[in-house]
LUMBA-102808 format. One record per atom (N, C-alpha, C): atom name; y, z, x. Coordinates in steps of 0.02 Angstrom, whole numbers. Atoms other than C-alpha are relative to their C-alpha. Layout:
N
+----+--------+--------+--------+
!  a !     c2 !     c3 !     c1 !
+----+--------+--------+--------+
! CA !      Y !      Z !      X !
...
+----+--------+--------+--------+
# end
This chain:
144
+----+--------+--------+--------+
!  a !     c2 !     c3 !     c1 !
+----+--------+--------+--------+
!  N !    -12 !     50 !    -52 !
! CA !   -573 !    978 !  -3012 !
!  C !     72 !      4 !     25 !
!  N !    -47 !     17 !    -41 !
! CA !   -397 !   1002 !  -2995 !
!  C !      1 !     70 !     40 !
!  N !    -17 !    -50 !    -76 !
! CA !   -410 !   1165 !  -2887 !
!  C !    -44 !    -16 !     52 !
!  N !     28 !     27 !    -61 !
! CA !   -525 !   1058 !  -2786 !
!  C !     32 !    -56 !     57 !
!  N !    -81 !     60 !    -27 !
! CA !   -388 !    921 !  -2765 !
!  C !     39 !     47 !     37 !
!  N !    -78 !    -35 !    -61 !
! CA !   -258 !   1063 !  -2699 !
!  C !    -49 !     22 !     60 !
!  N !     46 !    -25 !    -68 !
! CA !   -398 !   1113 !  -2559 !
!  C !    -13 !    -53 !     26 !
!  N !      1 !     75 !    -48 !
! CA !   -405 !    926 !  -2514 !
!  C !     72 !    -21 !     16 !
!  N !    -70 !      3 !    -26 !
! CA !   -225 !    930 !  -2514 !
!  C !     20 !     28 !     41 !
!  N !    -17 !    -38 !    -70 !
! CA !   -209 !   1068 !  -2381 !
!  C !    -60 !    -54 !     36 !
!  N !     25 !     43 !    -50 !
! CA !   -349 !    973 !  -2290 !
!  C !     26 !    -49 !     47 !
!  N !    -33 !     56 !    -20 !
! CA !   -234 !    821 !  -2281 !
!  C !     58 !      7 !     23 !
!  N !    -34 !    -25 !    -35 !
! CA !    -90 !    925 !  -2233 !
!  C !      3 !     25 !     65 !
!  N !     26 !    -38 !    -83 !
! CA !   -190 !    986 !  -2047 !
!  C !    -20 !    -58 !     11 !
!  N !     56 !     71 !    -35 !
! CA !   -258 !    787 !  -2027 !
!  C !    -60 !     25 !     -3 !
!  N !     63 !    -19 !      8 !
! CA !   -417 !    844 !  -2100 !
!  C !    -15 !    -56 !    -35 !
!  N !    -17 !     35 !     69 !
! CA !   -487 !    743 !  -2202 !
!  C !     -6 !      2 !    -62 !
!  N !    -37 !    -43 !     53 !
! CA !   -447 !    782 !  -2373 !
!  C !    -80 !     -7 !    -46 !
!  N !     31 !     -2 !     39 !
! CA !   -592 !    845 !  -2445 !
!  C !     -7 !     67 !    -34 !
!  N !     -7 !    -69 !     16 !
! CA !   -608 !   1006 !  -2573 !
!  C !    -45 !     24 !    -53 !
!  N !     74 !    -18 !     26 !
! CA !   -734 !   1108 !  -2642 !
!  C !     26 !     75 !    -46 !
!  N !      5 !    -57 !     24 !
! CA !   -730 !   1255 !  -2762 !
!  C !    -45 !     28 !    -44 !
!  N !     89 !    -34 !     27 !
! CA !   -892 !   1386 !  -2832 !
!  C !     43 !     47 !    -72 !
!  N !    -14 !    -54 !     57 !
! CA !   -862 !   1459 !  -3012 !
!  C !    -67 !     20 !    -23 !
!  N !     56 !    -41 !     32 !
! CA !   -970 !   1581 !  -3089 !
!  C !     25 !     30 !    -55 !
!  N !    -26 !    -51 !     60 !
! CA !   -945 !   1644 !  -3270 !
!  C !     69 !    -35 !    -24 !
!  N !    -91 !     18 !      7 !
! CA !   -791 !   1542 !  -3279 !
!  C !     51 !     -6 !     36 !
!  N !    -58 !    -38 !    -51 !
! CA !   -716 !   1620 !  -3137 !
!  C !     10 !    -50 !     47 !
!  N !     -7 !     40 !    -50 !
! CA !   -667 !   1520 !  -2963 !
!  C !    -22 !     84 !     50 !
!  N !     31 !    -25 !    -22 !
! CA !   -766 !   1623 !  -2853 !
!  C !     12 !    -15 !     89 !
!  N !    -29 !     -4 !    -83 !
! CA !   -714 !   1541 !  -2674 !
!  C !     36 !    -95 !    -21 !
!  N !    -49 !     62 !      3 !
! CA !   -609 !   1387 !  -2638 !
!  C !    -10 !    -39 !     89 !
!  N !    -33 !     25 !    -76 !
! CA !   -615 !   1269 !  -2450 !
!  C !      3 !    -49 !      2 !
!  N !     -9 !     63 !     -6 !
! CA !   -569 !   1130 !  -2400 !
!  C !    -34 !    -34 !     70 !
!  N !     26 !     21 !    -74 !
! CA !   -626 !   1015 !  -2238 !
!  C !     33 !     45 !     64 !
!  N !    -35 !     -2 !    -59 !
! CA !   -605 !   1095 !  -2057 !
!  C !    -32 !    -22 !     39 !
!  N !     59 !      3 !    -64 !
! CA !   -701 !   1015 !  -1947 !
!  C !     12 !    -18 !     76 !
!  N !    -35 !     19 !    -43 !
! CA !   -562 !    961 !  -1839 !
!  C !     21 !     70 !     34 !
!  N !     -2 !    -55 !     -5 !
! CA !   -497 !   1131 !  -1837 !
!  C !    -45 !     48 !     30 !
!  N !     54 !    -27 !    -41 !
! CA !   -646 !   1209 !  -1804 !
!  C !    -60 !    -20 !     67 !
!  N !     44 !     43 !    -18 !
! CA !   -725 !   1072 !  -1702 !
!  C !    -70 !     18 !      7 !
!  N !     58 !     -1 !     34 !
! CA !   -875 !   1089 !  -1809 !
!  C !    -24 !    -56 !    -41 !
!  N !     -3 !     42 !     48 !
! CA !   -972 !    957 !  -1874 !
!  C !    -39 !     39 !    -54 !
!  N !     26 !    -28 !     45 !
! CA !  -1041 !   1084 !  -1996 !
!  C !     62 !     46 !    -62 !
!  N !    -53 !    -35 !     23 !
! CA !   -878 !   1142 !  -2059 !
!  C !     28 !    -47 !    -75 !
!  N !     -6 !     39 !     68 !
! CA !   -883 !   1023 !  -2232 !
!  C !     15 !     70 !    -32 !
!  N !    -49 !    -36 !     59 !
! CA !   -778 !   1081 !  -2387 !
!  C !    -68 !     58 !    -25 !
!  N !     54 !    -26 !     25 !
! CA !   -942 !   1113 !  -2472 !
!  C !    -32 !     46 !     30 !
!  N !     42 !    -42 !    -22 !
! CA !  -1034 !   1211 !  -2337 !
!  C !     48 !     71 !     15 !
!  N !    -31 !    -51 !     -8 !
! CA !   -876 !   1318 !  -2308 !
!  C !     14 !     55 !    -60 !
!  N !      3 !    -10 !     67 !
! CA !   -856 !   1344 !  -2488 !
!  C !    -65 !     47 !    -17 !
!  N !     53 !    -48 !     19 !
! CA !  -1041 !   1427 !  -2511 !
!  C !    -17 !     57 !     51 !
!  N !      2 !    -57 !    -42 !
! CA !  -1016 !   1524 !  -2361 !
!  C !     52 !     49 !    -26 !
!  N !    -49 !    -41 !     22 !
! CA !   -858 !   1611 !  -2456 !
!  C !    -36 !     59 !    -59 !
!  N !     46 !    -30 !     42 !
! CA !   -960 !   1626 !  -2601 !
!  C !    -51 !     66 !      8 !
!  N !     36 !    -39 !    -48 !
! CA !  -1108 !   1695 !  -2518 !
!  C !     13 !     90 !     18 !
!  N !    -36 !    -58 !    -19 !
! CA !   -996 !   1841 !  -2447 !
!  C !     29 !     43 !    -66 !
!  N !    -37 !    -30 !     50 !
! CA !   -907 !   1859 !  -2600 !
!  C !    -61 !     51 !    -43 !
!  N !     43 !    -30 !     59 !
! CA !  -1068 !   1880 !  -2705 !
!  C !    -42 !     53 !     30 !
!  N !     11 !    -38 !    -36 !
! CA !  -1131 !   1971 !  -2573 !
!  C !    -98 !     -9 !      3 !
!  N !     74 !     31 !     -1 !
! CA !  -1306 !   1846 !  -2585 !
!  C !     15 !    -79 !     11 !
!  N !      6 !     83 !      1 !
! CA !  -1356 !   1676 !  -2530 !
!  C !    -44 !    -17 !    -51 !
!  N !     24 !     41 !     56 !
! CA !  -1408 !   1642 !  -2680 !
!  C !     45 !    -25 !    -70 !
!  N !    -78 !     33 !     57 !
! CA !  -1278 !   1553 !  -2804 !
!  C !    -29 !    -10 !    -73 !
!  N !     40 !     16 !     62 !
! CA !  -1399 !   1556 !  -2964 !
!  C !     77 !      5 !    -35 !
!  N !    -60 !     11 !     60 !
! CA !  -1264 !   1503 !  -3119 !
!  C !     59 !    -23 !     37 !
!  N !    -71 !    -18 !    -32 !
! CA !  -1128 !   1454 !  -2997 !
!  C !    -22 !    -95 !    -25 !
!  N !    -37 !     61 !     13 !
! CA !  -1029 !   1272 !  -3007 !
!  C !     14 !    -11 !     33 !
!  N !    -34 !     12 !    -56 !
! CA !   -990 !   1177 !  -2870 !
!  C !     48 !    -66 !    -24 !
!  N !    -57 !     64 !      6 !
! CA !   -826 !   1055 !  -2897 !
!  C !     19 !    -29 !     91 !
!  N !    -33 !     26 !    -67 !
! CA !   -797 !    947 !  -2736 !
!  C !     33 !    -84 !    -22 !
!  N !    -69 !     51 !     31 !
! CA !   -663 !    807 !  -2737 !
!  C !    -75 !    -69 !     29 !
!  N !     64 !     49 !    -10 !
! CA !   -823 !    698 !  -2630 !
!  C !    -75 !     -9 !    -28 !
!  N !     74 !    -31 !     16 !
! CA !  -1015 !    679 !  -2675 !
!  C !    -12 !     23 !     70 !
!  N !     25 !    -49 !    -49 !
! CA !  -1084 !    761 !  -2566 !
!  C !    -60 !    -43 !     62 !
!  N !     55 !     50 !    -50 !
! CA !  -1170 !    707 !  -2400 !
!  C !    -67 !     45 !     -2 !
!  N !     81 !     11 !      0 !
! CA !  -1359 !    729 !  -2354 !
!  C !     24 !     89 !     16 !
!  N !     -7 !    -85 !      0 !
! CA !  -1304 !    909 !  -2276 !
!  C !     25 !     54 !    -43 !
!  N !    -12 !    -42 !     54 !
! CA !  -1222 !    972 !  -2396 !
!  C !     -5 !      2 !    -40 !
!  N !     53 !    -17 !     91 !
! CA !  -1346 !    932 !  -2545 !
!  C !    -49 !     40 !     17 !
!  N !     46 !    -37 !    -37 !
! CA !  -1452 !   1017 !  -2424 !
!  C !     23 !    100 !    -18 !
!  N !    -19 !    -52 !      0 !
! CA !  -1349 !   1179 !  -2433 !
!  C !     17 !     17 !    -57 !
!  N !     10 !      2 !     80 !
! CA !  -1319 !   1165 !  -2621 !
!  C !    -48 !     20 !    -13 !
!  N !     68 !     -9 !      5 !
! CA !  -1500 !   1138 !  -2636 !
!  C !    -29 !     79 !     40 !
!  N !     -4 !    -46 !    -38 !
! CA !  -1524 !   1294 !  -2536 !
!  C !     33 !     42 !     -6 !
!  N !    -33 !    -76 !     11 !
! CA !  -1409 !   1423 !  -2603 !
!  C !      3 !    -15 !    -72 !
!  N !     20 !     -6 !     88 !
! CA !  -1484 !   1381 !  -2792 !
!  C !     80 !    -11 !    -25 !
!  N !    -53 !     18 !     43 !
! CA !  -1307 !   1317 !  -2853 !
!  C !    -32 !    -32 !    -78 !
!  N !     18 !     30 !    104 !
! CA !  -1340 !   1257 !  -3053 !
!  C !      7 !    -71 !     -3 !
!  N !    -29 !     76 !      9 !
! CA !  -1235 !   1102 !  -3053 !
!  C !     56 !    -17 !     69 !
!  N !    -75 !     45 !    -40 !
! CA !  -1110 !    982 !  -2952 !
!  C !     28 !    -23 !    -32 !
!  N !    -48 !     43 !     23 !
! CA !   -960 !    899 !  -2998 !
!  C !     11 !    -27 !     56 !
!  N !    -18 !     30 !    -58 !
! CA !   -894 !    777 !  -2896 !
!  C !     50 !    -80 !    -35 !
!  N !    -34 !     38 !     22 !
! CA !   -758 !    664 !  -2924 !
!  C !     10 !    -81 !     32 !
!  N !     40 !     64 !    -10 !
! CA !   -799 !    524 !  -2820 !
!  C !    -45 !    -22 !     61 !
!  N !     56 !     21 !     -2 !
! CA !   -922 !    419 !  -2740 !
!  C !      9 !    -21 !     76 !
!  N !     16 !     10 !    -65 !
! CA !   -973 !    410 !  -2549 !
!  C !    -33 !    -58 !     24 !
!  N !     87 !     51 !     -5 !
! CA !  -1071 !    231 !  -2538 !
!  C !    -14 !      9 !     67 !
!  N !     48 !     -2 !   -101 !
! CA !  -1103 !    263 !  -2318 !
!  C !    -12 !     78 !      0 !
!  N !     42 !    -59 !      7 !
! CA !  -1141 !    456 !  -2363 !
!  C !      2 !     20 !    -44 !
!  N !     25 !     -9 !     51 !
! CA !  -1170 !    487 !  -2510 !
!  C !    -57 !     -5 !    -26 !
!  N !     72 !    -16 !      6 !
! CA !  -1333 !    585 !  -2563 !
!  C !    -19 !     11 !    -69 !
!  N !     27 !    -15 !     72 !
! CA !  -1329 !    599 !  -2745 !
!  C !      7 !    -42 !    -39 !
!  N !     22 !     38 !     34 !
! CA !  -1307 !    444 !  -2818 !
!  C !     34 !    -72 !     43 !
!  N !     -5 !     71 !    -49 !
! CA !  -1253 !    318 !  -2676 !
!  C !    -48 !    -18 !     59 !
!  N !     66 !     24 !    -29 !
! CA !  -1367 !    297 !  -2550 !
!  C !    -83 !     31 !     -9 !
!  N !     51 !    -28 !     21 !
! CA !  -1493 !    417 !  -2606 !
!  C !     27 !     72 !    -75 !
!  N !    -17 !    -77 !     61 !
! CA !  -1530 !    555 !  -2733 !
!  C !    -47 !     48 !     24 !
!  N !      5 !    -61 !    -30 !
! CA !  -1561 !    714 !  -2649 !
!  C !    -50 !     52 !    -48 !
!  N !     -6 !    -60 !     68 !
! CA !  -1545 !    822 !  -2816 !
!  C !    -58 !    -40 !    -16 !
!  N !     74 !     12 !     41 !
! CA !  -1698 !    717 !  -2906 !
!  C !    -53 !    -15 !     69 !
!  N !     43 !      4 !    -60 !
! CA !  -1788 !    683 !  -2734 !
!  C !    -56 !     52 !      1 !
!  N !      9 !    -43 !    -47 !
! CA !  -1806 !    835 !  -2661 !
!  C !    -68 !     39 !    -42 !
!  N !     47 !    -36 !     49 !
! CA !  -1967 !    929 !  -2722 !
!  C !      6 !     90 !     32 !
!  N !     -2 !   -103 !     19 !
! CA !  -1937 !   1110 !  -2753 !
!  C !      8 !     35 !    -62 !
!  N !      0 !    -42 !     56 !
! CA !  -1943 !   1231 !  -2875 !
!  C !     75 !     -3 !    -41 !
!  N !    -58 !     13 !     13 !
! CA !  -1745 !   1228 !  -2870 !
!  C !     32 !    -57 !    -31 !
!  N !    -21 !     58 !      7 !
! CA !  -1666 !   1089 !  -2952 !
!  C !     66 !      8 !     -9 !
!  N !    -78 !     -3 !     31 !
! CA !  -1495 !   1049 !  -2965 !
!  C !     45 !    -55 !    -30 !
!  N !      2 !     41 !     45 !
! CA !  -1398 !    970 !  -3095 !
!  C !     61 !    -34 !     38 !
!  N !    -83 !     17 !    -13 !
! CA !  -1253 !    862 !  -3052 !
!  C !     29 !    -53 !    -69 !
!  N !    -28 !     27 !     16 !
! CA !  -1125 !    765 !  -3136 !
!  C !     77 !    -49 !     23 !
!  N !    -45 !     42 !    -25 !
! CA !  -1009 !    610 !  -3075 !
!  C !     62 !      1 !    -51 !
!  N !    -57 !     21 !     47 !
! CA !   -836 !    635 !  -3158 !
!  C !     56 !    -35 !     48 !
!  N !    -49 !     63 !    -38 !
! CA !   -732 !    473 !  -3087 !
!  C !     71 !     30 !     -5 !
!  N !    -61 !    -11 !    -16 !
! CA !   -564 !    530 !  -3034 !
!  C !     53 !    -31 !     47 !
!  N !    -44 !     34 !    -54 !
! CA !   -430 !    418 !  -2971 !
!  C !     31 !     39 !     83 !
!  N !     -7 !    -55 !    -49 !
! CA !   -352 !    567 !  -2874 !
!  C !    -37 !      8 !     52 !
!  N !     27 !    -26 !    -51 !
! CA !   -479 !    616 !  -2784 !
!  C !    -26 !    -72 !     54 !
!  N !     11 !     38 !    -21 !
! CA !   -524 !    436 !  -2736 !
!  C !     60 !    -33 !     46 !
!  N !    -72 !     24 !    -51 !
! CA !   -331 !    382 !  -2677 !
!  C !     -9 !     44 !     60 !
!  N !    -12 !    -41 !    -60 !
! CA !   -317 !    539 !  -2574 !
!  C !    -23 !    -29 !     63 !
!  N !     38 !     40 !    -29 !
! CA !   -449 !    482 !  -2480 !
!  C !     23 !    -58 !     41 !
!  N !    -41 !     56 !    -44 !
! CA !   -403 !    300 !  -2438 !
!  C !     55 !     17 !     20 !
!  N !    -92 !    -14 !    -41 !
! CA !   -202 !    346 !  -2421 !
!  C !    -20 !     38 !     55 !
!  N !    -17 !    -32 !    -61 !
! CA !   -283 !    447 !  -2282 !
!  C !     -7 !    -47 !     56 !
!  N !     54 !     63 !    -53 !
! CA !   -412 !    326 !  -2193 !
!  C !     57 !    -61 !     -2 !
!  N !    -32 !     57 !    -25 !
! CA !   -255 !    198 !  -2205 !
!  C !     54 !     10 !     62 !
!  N !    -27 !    -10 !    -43 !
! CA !   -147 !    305 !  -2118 !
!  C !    -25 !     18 !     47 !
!  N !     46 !    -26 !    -74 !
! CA !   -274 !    354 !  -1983 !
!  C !     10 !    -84 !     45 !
!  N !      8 !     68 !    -15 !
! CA !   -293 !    154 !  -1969 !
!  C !     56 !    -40 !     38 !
!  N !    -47 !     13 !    -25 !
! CA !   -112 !    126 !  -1950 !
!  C !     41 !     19 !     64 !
!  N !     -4 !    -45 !    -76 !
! CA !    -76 !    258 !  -1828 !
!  C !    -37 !     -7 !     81 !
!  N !     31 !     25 !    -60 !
! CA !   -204 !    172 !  -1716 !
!  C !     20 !    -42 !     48 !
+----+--------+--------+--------+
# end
């Protein structure tokens, strides 16, 4: 989680907003991104979906069997979708989305979804990744 924090930390350094994702396999850190969606003016450009597109390339398959996904958010509806969809193993996620959040705040995706694939996750509560966050959305607020 914390090389998912420094990829939400560049996020929050471009006025992104600070979210960060990284895929290990074997141990390894396998790709690393953070949010661009401003940057790219993409609304498909989440930490997470950029993150398994690195992967992807790296492994040189869209298929992530044994891989780890650490993201500093849970994950929204699209990008349990793309999890779910490039066979990742597990999630981490350090905290909790209640207006999008698909895996254990407004819905659950991962036990939902009926497919062969399943994927495991796990909520590890992290102050960090939760401040970042607000200290951003206050200064967006203030700046208004």
């Amino acid at each position: 989680m914390v090389e998912a924090l420094k990829e939400a930390k560049k996020a929050e350094r471009i006025y992104e907003v600070p979210i960060g994702a990284v895929i290990v396999k074997d141990g390894e850190v396998i790709a690393k991104a953070h949010n661009m969606r401003e940057k790219k003016q993409s609304s498909l450009a989440h930490a997470e979906v950029l993150c398994i597109e690195k992967a992807c390339k790296k492994l040189n398959s869209w298929r992530l069997d044994n891989c780890e996904l650490y993201v500093t958010l849970e994950p929204c509806l699209m990008c349990s979708g793309a999890i779910t969809q490039a066979r990742i193993k597990k999630v981490y996620f350090g905290a909790l989305d209640e207006k999008n959040g698909t895996v254990m705040s407004i819905s659950n995706v991962f036990d939902d979804i009926n497919t062969t694939h399943k994927v495991e996750y796990e909520f590890l509560p992290n102050d960090e990744c939760s401040k970042i966050l607000s200290s951003f959305f206050k200064k967006i607020r203030k700046n208004k």
